[in-house]
C-alpha positions as CSV (number, residue, x, y, z in Angstrom):
1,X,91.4,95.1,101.6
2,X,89.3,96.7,104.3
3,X,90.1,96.9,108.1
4,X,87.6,95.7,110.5
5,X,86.1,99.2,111.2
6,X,82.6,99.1,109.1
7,X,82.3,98.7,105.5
8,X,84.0,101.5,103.2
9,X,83.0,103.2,100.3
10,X,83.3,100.7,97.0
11,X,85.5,103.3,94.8
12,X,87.4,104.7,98.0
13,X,91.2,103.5,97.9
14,X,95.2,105.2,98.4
15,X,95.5,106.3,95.1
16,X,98.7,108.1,96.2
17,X,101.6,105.9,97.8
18,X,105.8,105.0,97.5
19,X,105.7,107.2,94.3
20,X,104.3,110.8,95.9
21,X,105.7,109.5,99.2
22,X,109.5,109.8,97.0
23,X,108.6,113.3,95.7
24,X,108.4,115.6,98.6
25,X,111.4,113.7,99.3
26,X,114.0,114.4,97.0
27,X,112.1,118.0,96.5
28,X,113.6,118.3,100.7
29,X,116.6,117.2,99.8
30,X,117.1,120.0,97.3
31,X,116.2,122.8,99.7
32,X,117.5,121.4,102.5
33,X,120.9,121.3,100.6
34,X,120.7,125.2,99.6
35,X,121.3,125.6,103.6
36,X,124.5,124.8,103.6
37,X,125.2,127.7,100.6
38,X,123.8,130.2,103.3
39,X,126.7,129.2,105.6
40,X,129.5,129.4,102.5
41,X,128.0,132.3,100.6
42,X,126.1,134.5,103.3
43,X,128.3,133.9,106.1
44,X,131.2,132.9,105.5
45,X,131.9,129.9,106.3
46,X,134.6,128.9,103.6
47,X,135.5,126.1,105.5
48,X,132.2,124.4,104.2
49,X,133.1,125.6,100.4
50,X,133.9,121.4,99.6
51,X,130.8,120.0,101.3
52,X,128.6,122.9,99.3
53,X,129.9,121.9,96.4
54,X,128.8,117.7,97.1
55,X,125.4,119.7,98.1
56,X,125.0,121.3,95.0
57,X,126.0,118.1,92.8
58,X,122.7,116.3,95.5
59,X,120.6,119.0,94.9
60,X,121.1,119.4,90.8
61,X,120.6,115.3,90.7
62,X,117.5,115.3,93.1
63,X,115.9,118.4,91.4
64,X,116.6,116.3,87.5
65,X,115.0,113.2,89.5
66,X,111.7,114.7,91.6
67,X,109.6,115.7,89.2
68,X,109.7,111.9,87.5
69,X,107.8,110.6,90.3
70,X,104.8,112.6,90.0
71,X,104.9,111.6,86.4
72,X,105.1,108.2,86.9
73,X,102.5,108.4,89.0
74,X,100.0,109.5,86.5
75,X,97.6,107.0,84.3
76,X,99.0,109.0,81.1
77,X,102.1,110.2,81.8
78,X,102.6,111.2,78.4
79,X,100.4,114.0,78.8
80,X,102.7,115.4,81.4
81,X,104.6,117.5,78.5
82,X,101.5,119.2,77.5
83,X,101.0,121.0,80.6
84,X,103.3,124.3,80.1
85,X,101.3,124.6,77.1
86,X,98.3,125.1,78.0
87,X,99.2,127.5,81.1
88,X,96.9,127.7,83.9
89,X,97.4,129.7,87.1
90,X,94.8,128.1,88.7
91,X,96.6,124.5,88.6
92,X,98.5,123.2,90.8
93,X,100.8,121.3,88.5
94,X,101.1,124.5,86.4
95,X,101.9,126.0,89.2
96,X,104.6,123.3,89.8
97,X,106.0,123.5,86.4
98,X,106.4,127.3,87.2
99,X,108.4,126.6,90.5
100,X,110.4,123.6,89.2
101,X,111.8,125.8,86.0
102,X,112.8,128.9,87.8
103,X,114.8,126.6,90.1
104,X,115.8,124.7,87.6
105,X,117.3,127.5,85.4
106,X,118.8,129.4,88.6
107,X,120.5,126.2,89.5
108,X,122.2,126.0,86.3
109,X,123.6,129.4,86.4
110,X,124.6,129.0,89.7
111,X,126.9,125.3,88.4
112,X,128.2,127.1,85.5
113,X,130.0,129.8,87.6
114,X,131.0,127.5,90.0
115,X,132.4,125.0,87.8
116,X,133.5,127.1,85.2
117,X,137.0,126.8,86.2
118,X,137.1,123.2,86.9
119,X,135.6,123.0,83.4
120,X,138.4,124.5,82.0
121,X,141.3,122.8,83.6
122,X,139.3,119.4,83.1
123,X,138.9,120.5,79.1
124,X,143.1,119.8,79.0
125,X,143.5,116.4,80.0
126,X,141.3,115.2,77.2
127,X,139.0,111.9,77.1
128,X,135.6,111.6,77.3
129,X,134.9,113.6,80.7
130,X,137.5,116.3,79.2
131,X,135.9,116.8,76.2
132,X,132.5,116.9,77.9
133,X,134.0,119.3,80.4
134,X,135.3,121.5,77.3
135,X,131.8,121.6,75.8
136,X,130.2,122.6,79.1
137,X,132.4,125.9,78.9
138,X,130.7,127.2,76.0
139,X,133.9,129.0,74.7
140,X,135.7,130.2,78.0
141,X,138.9,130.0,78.5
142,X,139.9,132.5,80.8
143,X,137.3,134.0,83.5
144,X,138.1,136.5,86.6
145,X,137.8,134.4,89.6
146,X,136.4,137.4,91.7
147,X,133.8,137.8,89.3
148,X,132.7,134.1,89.0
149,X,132.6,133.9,93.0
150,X,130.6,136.8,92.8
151,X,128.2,135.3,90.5
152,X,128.0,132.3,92.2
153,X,126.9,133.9,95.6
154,X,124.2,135.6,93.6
155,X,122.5,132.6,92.4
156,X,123.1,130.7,95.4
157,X,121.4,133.3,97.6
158,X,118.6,133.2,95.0
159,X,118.0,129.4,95.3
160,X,117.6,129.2,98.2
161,X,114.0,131.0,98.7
162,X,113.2,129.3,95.3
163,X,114.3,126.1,96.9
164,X,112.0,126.3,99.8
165,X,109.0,127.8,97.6
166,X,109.5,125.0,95.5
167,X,109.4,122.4,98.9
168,X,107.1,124.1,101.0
169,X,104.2,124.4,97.9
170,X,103.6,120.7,98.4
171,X,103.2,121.3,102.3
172,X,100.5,124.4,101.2
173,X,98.7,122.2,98.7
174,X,97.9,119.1,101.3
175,X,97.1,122.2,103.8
176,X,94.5,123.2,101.4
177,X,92.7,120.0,101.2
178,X,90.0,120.5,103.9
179,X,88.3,116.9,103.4
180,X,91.2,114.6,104.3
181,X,92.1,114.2,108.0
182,X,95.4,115.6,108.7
183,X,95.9,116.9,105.9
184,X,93.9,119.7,106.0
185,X,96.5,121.3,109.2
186,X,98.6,124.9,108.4
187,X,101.2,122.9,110.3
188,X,102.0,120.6,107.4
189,X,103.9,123.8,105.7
190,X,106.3,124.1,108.5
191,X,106.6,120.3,108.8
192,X,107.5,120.0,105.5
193,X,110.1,122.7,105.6
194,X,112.0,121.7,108.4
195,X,112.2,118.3,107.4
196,X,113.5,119.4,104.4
197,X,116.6,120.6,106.3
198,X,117.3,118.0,108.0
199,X,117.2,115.6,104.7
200,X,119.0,118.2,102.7
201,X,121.8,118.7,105.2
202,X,121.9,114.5,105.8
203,X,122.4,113.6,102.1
204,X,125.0,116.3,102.2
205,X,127.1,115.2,104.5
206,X,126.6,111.5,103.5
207,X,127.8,111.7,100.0
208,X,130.7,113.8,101.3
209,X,131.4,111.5,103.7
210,X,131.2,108.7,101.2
211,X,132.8,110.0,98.3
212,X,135.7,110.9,100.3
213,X,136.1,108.1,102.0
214,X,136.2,106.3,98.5
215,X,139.2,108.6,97.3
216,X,140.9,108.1,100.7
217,X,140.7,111.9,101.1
218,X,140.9,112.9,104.9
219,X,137.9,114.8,106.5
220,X,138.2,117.3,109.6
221,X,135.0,116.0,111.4
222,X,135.4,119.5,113.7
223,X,134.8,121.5,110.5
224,X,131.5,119.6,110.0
225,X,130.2,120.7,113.5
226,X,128.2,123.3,112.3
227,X,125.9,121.4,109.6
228,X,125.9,118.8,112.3
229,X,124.8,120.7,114.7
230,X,121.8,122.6,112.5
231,X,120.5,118.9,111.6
232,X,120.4,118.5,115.4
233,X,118.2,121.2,116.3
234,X,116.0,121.2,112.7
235,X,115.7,117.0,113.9
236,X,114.2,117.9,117.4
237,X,112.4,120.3,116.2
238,X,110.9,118.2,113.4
239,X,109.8,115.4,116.7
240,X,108.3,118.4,118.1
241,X,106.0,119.6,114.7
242,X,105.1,115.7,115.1
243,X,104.0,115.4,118.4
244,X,102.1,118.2,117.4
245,X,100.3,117.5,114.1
246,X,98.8,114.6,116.5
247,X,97.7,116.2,119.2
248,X,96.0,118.8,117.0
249,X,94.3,115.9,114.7
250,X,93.4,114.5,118.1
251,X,91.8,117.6,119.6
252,X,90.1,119.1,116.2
253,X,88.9,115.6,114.9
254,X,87.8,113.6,117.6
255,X,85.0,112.6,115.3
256,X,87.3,111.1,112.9
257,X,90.3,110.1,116.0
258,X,89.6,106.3,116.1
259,X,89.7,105.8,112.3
260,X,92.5,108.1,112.4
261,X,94.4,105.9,115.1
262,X,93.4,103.0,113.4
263,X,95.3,104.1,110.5
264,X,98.4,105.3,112.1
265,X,98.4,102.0,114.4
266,X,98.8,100.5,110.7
267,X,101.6,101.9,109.9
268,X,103.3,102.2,113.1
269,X,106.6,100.8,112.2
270,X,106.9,104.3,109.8
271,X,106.0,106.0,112.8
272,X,108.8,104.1,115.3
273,X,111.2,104.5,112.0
274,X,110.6,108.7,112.4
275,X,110.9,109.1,115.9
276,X,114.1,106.9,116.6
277,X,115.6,108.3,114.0
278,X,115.1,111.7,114.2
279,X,115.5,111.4,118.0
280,X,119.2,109.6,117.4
281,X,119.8,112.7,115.3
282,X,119.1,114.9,117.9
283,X,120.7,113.4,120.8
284,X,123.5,112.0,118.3
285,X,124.4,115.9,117.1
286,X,125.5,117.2,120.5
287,X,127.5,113.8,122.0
288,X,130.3,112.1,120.4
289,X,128.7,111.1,117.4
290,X,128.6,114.5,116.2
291,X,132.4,114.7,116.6
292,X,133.4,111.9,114.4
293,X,133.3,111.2,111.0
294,X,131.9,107.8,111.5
295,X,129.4,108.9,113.7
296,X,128.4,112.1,111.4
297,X,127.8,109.2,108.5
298,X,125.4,107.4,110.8
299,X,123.6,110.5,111.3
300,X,123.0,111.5,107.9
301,X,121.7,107.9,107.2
302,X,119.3,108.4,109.7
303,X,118.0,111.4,109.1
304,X,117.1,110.3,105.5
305,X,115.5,107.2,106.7
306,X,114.0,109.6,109.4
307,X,112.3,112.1,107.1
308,X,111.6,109.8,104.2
309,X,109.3,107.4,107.2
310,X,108.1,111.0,108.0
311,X,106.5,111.6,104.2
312,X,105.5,108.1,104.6
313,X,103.5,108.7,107.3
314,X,102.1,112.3,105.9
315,X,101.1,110.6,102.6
316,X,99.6,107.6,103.5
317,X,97.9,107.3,106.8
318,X,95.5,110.3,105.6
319,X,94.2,108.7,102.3
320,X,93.6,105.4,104.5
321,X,90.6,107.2,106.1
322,X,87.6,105.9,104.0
323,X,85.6,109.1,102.8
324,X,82.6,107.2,104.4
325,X,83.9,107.8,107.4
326,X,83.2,104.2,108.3
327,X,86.7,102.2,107.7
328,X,89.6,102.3,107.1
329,X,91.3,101.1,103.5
330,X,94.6,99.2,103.6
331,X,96.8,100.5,100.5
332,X,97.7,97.9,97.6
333,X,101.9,98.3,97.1
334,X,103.5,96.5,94.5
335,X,107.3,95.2,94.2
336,X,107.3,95.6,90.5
337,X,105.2,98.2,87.9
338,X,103.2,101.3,88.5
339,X,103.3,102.3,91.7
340,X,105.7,99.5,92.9
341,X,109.1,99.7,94.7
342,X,110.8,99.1,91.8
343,X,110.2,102.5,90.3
344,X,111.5,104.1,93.7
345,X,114.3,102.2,93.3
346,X,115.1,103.5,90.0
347,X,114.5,106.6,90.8
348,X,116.9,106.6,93.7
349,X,119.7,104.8,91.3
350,X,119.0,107.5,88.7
351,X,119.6,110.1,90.8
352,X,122.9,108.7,92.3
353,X,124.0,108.1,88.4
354,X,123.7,111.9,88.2
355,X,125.7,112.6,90.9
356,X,128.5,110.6,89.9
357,X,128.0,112.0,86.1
358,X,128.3,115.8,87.8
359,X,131.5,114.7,90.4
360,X,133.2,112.9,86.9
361,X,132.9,115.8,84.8
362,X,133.7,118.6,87.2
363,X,136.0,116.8,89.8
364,X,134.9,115.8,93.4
365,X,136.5,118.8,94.4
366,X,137.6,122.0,92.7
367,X,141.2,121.8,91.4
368,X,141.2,126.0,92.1
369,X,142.8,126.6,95.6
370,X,140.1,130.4,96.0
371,X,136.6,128.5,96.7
372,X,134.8,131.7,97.9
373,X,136.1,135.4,98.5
């Protein structure tokens, strides 16, 4: 389907849509999440030491969950496990493997010193969670908490410049693509990194929230004021990177601008879905809303339907420009099979399984009364 702005090229279509729009996504939400470690482990804010650990159960499920899109996405997605052997520097999905396994393995250290202990005391009250919990000690049975904590700040303060590598590649690899309107900006790096903390600190807080809320647990909404408040700020400035990326694409492309307008007036709604949102999380952090668990939950739903408009609306509005530079080329969605909905939505159910697989085994919150020294 073709707008009415001449004819476009026969082979030009969105090849990418809901399924690399999910990616950079759940790859935010995993760096954005390593934020709120900073506060626990390099600042001290123990205070936050039960939110981190939700954080860290978001970010291990998002980081299991965000490289399946991508290889979804692809025609043979079987040939996705031949790519770390044939290594190629050069590639940018080598290069992604690289990134995604160096996370991967530091946040793995990083759960097995923090959950050591709750491992432990899970391992004696038996069943099927206990005996999983027992297995996931790999033989220990008594640790030195002051060691463990120690450990734990190490890995955490190591993830987090992995985590933002690992986020901020996807930003450097649209940057590098010169013959796609807006995508070809130095401004989509720090777009997609301040997003990312935003999303990261929102699904933080939500499952918190949540999960609490479901075990009747009470929540101090004054010791959430600091999170909060970062979202705030990362949100505004977020709209601001916006407002930007526009003006530039307007003042650097006028050649391209009414194709380009023609494909962002097509997907407006994203657009009004990313600046309400992320506006009601700015304004929302510094009233009442931000001082009130209720009104913290809201936030954090709107920032992740804030940023997740905003990859919408870096993904898609760019590949819409025919190649031609004649028309503009509506993308082809489906509900169900490759590159439908229904594959985001498994992906998004898969990813909350794992959540609830990581709270079951190791406990919502740690049984240990000395979170961080």
């Amino acid at each position: 389907m073709v707008e009415s702005l001449g004819v476009a090229l026969p082979n030009h279509k969105v090849e990418w849509t809901v399924l690399i729009v999910t990616y950079p996504f759940f790859s935010g939400i995993v760096a954005g999440s390593t934020v709120i470690s900073l506060l626990v482990y390099l600042l001290g804010y123990k205070n936050l030491a039960h939110l981190e650990r939700v954080g860290h159960f978001v970010a291990l499920s998002c980081l299991l969950v965000a490289p399946l899109a991508p290889f979804f996405d692809l025609t043979m997605p079987a040939r996705g496990f031949l790519v770390p052997f044939y290594p190629n520097l050069s590639s940018p999905i080598f290069l992604f493997f690289v990134f995604w396994t160096l996370l991967f393995i530091v946040m793995l250290l990083k759960s097995y010193f923090l959950l050591r202990r709750d491992f432990i005391g899970r391992a004696k009250e038996g069943g099927f969670f206990g005996s999983l919990a027992g297995f996931l000690t790999f033989g220990a049975r008594d640790v030195n908490p002051e060691e463990d904590d120690k450990k734990v700040r190490f890995w955490a303060l190591i993830s987090f410049p992995l985590a933002f590598a690992f986020t901020g590649y996807v930003g450097f690899l649209l940057s590098a693509m010169q013959a796609v309107p807006m995508w070809g900006s130095h401004i989509l790096i720090p777009v997609f990194l301040v997003s990312a903390v935003v999303s990261g600190i929102g699904a933080s807080l939500f499952f918190y929230l949540v999960g609490n809320s479901f075990q009747e647990i009470s929540v101090r909404a004054e010791d959430l004021r600091l999170p909060v408040v970062i979202m705030a700020v990362f949100a505004g400035l977020d709209l601001l990177l916006l407002f930007l990326e526009i003006i530039l694409e307007w003042y650097w492309n006028t050649a391209h601008w009414p194709l380009l307008a023609s494909a962002m007036g097509a997907n407006l709604l994203s657009y009004l879905i990313a600046i309400l949102a992320l506006l009601f999380v700015f304004l929302g952090g510094f009233t009442g809303l931000g001082r009130s668990t209720g009104g913290i939950t809201l936030l954090s739903i709107a920032s992740l339907l804030g940023i997740y408009a905003m990859r919408w609306i870096t993904v898609i509005p760019p590949q819409m420009v025919d190649k031609g530079g004649r028309a503009v080329v509506s993308p082809h969605i489906k509900l169900i099979g490759r590159e439908g909905f229904s594959e985001v939505i498994a992906l998004f159910l898969l990813g909350l399984f794992f959540i609830l697989l990581f709270a079951s085994v190791a406990g919502w919150r740690s049984t240990h009364h000395k979170e961080v020294t």
